[in-house]
DSSP file (Angstrom, degrees, kcal/mol; ACC not computed):
  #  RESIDUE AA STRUCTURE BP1 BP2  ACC     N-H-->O    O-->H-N    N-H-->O    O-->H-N    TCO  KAPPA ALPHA  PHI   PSI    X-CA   Y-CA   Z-CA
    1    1 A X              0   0    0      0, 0.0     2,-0.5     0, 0.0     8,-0.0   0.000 360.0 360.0 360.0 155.0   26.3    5.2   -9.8
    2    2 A X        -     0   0    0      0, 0.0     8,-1.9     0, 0.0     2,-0.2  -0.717 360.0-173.8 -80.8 111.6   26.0    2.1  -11.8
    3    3 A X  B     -A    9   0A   0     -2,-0.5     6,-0.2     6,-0.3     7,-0.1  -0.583  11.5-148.7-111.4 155.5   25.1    2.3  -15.5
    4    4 A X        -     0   0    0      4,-1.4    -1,-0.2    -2,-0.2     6,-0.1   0.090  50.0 -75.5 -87.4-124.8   24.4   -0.7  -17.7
    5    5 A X  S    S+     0   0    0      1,-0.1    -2,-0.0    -2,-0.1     0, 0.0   0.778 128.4  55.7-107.8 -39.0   25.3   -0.6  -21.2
    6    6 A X  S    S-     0   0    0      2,-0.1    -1,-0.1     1,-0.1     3,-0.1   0.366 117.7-104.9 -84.1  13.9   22.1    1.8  -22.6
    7    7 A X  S    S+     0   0    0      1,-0.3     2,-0.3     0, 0.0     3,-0.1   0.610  78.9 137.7  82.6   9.2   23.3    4.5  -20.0
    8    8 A X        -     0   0    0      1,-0.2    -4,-1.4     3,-0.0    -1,-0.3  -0.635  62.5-109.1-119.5 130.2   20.0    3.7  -17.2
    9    9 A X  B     -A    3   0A   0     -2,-0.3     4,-0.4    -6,-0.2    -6,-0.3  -0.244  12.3-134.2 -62.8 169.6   21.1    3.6  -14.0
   10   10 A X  S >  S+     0   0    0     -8,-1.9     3,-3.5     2,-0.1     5,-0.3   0.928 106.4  56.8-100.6 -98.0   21.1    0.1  -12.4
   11   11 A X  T 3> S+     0   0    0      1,-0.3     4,-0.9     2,-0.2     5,-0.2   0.362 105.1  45.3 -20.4 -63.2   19.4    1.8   -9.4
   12   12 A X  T 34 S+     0   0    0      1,-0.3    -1,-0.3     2,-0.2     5,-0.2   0.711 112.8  60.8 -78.9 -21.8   16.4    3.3  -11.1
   13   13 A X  T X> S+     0   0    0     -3,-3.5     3,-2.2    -4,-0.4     4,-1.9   0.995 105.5  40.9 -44.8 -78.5   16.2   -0.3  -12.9
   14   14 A X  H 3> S+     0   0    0      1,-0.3     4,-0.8    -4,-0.2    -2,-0.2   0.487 112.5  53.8 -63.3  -6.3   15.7   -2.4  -10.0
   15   15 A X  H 3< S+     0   0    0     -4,-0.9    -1,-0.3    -5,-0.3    -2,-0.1   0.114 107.6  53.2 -94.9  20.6   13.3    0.1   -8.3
   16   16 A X  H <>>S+     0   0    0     -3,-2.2     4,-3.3    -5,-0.2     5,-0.6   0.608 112.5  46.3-106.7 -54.9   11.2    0.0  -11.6
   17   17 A X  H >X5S+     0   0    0     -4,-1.9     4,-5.0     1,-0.3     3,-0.5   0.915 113.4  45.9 -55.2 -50.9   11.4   -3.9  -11.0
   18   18 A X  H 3X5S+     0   0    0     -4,-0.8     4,-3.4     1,-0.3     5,-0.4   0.886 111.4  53.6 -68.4 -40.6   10.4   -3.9   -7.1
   19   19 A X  H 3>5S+     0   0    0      2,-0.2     4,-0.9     1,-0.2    -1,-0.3   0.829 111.1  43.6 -72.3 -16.7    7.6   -1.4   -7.8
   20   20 A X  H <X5S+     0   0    0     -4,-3.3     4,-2.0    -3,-0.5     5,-0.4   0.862 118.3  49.3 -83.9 -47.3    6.1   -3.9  -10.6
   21   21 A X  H  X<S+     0   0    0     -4,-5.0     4,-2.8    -5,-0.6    -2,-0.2   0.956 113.3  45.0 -56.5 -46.2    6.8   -6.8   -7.9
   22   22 A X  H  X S+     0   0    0     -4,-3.4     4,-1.8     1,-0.2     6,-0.3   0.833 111.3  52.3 -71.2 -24.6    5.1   -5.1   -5.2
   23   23 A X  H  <>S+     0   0    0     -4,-0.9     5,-0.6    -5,-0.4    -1,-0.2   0.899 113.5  44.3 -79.5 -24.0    2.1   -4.0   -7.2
   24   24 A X  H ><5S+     0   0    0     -4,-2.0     3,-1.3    -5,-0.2    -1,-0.2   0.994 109.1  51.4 -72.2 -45.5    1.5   -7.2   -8.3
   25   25 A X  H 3<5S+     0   0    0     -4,-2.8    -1,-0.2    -5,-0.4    -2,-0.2   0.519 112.5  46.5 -87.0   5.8    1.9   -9.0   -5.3
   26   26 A X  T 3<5S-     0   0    0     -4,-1.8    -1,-0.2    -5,-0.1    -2,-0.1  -0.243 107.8-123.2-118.7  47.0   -0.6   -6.7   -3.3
   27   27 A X  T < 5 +     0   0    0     -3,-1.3     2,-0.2     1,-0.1    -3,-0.2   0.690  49.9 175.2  48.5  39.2   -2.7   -7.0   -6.0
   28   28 A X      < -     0   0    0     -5,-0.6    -1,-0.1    -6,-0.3     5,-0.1  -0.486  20.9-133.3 -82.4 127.8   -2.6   -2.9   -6.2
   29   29 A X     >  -     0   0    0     -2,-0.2     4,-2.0     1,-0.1     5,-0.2   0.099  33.1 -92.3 -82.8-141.4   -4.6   -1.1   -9.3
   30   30 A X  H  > S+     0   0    0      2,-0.2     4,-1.2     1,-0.2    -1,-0.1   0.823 126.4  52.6 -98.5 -13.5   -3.3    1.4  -11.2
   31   31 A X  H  > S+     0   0    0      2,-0.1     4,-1.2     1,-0.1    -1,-0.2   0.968 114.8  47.7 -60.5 -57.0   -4.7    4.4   -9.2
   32   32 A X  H  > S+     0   0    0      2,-0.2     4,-2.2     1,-0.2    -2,-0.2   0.805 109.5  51.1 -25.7 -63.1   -2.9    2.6   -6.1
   33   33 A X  H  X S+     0   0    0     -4,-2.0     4,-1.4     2,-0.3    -1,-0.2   0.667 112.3  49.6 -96.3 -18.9    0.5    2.0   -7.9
   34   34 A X  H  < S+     0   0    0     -4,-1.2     4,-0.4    -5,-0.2    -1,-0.3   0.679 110.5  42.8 -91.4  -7.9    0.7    5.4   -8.9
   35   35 A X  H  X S+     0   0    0     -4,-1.2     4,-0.7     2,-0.1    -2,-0.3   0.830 125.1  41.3 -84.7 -41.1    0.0    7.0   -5.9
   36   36 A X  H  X S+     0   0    0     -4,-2.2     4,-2.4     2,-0.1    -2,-0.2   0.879  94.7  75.2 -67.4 -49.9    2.4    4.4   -4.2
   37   37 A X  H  X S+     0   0    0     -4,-1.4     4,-3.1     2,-0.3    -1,-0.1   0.898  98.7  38.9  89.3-103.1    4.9    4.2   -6.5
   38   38 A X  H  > S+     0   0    0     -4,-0.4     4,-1.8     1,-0.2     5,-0.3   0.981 114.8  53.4 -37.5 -64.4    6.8    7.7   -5.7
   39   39 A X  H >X S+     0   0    0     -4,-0.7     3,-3.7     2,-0.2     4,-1.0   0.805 104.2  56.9 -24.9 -70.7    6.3    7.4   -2.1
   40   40 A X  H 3X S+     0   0    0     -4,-2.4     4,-1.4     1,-0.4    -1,-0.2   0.678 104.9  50.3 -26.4 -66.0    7.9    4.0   -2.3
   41   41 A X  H 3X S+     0   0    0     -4,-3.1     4,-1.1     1,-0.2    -1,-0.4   0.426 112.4  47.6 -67.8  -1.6   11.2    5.5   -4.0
   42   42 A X  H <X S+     0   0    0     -3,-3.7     4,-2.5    -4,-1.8    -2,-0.3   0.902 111.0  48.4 -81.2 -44.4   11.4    8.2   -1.1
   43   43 A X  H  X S+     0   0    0     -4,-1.0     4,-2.7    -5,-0.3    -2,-0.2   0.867 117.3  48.2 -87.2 -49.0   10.9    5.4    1.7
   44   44 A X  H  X S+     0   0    0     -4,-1.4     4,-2.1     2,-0.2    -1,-0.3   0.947 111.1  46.4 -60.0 -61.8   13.8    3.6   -0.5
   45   45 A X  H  X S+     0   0    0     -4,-1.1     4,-1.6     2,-0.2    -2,-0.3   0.908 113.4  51.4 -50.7 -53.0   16.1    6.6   -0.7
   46   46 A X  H >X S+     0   0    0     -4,-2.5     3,-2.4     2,-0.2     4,-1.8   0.915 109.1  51.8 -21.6 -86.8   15.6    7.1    3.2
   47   47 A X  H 3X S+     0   0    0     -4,-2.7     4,-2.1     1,-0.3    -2,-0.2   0.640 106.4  50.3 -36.6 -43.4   16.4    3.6    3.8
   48   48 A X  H 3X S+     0   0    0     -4,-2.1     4,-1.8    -3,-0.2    -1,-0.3   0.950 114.3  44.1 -67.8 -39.6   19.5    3.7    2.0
   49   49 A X  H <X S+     0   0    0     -3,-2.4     4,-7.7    -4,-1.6     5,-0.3   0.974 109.8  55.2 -50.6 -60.0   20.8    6.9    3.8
   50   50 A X  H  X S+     0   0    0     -4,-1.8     4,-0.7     1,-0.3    -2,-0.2   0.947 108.9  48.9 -41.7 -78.8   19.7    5.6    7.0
   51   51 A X  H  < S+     0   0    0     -4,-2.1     3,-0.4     1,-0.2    -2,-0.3   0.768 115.6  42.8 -36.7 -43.6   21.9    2.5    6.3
   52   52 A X  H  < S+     0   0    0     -4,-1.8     2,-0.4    -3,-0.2    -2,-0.3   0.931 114.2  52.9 -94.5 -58.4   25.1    4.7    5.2
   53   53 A X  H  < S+     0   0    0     -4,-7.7    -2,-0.2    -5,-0.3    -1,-0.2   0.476  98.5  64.3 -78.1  22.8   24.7    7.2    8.2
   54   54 A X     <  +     0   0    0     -4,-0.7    -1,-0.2    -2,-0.4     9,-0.0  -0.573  51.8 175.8-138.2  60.9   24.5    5.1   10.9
   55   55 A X        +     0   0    0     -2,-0.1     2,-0.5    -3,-0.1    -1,-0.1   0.306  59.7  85.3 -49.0 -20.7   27.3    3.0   11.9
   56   56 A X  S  > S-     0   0    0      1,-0.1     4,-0.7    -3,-0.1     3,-0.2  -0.795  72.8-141.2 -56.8  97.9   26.2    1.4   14.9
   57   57 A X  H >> S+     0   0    0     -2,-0.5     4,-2.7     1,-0.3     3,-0.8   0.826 101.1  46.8 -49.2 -47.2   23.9   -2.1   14.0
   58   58 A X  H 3> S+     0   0    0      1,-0.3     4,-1.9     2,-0.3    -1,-0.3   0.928 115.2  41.4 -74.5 -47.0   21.6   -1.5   16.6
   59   59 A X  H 3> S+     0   0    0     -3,-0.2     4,-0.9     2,-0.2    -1,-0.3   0.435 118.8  46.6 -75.6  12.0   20.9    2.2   16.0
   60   60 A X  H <X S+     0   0    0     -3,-0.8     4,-2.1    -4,-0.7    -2,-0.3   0.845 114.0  46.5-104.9 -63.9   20.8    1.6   12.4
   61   61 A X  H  X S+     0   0    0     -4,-2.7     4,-1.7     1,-0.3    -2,-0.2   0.825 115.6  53.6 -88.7 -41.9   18.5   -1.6   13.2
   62   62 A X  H  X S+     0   0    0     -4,-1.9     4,-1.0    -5,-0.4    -1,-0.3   0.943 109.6  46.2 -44.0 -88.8   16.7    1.1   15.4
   63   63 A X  H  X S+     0   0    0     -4,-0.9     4,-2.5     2,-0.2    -2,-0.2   0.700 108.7  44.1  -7.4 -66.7   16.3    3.6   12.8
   64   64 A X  H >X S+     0   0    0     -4,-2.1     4,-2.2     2,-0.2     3,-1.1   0.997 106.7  68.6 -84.7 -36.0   15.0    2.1    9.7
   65   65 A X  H 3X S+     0   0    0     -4,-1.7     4,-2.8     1,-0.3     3,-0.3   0.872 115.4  38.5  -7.7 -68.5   12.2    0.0   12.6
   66   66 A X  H 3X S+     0   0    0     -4,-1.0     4,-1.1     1,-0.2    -1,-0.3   0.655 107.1  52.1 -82.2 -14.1   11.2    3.5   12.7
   67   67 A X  H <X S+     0   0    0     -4,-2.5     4,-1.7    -3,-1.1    -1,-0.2   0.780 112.1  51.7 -40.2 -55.2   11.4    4.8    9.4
   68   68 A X  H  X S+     0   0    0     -4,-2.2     4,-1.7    -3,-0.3    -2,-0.2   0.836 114.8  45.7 -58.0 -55.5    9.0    1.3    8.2
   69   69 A X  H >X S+     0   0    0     -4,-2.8     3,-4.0    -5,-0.3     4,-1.2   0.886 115.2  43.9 -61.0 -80.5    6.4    2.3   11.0
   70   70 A X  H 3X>S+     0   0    0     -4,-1.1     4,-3.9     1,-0.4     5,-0.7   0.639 123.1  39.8 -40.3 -80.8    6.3    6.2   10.1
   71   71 A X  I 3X>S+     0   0    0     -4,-1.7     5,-1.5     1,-0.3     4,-0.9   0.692 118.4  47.4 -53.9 -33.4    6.2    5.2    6.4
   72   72 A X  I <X>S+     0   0    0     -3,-4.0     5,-2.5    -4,-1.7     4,-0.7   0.979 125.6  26.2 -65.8 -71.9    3.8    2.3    7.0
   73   73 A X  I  <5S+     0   0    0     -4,-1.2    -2,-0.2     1,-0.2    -3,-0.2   0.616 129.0  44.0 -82.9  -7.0    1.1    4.2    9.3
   74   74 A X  I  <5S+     0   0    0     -4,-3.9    -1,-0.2    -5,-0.5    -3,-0.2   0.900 130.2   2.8 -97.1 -32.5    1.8    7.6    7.9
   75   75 A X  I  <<S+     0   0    0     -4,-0.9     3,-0.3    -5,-0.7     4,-0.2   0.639 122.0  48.4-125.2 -29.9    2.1    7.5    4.1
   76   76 A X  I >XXS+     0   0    0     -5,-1.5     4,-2.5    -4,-0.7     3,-1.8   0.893 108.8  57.2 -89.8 -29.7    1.4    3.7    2.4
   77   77 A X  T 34<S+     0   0    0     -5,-2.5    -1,-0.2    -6,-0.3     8,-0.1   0.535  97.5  51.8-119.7  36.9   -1.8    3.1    4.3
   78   78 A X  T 345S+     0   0    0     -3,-0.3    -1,-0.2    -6,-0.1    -2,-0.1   0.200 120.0  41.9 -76.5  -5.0   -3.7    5.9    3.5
   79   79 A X  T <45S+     0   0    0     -3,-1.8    -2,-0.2    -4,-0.2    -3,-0.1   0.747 128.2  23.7 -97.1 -34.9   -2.8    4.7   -0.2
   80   80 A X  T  <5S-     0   0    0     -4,-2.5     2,-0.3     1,-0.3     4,-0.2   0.688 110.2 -93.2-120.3 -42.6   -3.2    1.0    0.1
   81   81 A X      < -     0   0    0     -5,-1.1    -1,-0.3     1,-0.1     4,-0.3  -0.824  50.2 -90.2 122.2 162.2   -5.7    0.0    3.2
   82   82 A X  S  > S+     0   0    0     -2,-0.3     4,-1.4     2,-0.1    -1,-0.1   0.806 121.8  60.1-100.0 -24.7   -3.8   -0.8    6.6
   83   83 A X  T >4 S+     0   0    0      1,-0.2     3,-0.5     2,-0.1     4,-0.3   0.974 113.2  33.9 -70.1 -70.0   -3.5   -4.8    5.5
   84   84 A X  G >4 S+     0   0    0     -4,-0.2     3,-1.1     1,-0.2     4,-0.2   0.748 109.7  57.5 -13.4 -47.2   -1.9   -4.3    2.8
   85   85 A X  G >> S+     0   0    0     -4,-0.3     3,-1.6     1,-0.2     4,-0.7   0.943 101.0  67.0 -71.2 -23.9    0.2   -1.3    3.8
   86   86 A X  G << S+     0   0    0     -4,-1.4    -1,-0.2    -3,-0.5    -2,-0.2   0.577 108.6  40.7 -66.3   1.6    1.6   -4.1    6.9
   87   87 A X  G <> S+     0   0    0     -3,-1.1     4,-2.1    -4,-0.3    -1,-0.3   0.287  78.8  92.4-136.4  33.4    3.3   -6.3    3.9
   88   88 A X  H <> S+     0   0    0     -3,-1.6     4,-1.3    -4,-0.2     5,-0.2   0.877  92.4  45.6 -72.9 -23.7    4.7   -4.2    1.7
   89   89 A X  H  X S+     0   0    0     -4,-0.7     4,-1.4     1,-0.2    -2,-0.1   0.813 116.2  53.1 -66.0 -26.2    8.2   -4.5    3.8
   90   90 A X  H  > S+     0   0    0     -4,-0.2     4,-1.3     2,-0.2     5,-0.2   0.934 109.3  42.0 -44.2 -66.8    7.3   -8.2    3.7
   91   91 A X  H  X S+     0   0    0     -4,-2.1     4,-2.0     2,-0.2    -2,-0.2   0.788 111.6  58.0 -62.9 -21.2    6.9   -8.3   -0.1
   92   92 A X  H  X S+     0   0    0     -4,-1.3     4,-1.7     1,-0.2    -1,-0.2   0.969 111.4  47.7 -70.0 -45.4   10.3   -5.9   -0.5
   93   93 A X  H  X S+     0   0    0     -4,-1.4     4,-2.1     1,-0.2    -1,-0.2   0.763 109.4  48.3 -66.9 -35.6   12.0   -8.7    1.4
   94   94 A X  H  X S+     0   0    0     -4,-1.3     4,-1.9     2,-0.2    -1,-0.2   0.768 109.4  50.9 -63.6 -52.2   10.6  -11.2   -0.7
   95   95 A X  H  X S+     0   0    0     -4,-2.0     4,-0.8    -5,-0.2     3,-0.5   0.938 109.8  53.9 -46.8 -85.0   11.6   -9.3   -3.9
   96   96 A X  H  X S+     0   0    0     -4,-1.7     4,-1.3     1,-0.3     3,-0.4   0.719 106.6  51.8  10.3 -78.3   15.3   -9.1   -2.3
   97   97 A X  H  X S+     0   0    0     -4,-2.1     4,-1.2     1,-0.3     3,-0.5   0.931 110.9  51.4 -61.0 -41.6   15.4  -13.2   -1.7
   98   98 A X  H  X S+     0   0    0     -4,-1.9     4,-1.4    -3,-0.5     3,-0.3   0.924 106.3  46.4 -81.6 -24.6   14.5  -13.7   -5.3
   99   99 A X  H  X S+     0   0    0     -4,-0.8     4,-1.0    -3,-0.4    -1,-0.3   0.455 113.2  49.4 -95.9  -2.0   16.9  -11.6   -7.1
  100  100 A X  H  < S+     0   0    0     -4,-1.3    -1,-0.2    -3,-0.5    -2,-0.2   0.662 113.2  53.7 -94.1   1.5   20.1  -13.0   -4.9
  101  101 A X  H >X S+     0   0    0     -4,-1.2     4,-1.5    -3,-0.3     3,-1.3   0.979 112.3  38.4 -79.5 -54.2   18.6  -16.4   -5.8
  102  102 A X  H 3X S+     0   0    0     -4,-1.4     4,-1.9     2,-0.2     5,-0.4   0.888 118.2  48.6 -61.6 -52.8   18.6  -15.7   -9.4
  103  103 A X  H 3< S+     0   0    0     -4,-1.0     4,-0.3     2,-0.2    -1,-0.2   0.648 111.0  53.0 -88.2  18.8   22.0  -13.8   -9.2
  104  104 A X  H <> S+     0   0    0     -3,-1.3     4,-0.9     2,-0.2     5,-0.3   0.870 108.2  53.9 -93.2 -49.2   23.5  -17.1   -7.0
  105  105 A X  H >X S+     0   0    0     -4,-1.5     4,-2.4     1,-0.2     3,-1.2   0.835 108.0  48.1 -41.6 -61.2   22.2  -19.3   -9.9
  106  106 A X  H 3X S+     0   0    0     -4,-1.9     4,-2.0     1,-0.2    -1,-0.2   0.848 106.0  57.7 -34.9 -50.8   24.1  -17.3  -12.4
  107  107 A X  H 3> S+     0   0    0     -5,-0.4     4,-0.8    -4,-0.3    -1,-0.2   0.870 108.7  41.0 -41.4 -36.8   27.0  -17.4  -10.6
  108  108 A X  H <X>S+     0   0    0     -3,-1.2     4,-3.3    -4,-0.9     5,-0.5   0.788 110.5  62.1 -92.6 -23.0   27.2  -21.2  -10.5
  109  109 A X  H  X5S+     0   0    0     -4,-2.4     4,-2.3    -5,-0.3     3,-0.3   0.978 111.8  41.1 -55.2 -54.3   26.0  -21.2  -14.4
  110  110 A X  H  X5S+     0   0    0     -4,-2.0     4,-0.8     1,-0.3    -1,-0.2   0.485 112.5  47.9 -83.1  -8.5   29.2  -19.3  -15.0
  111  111 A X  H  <5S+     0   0    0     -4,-0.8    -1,-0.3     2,-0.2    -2,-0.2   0.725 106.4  58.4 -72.3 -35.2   31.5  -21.2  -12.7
  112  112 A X  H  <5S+     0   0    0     -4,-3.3    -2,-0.2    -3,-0.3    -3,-0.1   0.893 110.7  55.4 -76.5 -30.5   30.0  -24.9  -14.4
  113  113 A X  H  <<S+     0   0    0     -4,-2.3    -1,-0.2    -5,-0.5    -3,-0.2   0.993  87.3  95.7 -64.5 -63.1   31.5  -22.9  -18.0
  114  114 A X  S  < S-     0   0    0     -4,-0.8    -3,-0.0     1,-0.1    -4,-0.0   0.117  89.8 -88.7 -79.2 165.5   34.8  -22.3  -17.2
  115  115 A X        -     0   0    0      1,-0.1     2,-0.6     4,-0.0    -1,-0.1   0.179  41.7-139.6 -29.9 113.3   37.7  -24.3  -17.9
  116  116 A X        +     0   0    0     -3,-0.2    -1,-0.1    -4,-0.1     2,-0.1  -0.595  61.1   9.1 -94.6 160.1   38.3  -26.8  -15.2
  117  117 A X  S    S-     0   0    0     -2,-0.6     3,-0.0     4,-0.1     2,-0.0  -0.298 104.2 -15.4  88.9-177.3   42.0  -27.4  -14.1
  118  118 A X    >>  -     0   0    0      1,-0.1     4,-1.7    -2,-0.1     3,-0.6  -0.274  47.3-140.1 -51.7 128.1   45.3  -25.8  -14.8
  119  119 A X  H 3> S+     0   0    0      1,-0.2     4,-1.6     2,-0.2     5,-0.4   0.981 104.9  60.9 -74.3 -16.4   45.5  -23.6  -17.4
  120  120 A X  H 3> S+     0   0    0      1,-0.3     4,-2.3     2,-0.2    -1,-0.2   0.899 105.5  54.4 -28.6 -53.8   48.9  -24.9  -18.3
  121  121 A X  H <4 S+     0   0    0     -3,-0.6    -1,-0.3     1,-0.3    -2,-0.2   0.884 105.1  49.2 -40.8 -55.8   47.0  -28.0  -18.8
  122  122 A X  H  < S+     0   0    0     -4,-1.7    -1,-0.3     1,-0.2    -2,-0.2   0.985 105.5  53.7 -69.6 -77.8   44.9  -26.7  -20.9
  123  123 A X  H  <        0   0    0     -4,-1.6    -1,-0.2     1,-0.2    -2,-0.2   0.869 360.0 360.0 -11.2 -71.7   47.6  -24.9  -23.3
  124  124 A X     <        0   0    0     -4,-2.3    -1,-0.2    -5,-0.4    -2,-0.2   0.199 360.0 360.0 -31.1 360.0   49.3  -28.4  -23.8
């Protein structure tokens, strides 16, 4: 697993961040976000499994389709309300797009720093 520098997994980082995104953006209180909140991280550890045991696209595509309902109509919207529980996979997705946006923008900040040309050049 993926550590930063203070020894905290990267993982458990960016499922701290997606449960603060999601509670915010379905307005959830604090009763809500703590009842959700675990669930959330099982539905996430499924999904990743599901993704890694399942080589096939379509039966993997298959799979987590049923994973999202079960977890939608069985577990989120007895927490949340049944409108709500129908975007949190919306809002995850949403989350998603914003942090490869942010980490595409860092990329090109750190190509527009380095050195352009040959390093020979550059030596000379």
């Amino acid at each position: 697993m993926a550590q930063d520098d203070d020894g905290i997994d990267v993982n458990d980082k960016m499922q701290d961040k997606l449960n603060e995104y999601i509670q915010k953006r379905l307005g959830l209180n604090r009763n809500e976000a703590n009842r959700l909140g675990p669930v959330f991280g099982r539905y996430l550890l499924e999904l990743r499994k599901t993704r890694r045991d399942f080589s096939d696209p379509l039966i993997r595509q298959q799979r987590i389709a049923e994973l999202r309902l079960r977890y939608r109509d069985e577990i989120f919207r007895p927490i949340i309300g049944e409108q709500r529980a129908g975007k949190v996979f919306m809002v995850e997705q949403e989350f998603y797009q914003h942090v490869r946006e942010l980490l595409n923008d860092r990329r090109e900040k750190l190509q527009d720093r380095r050195p352009k040309g040959n390093i020979r050049n550059m030596i000379q």
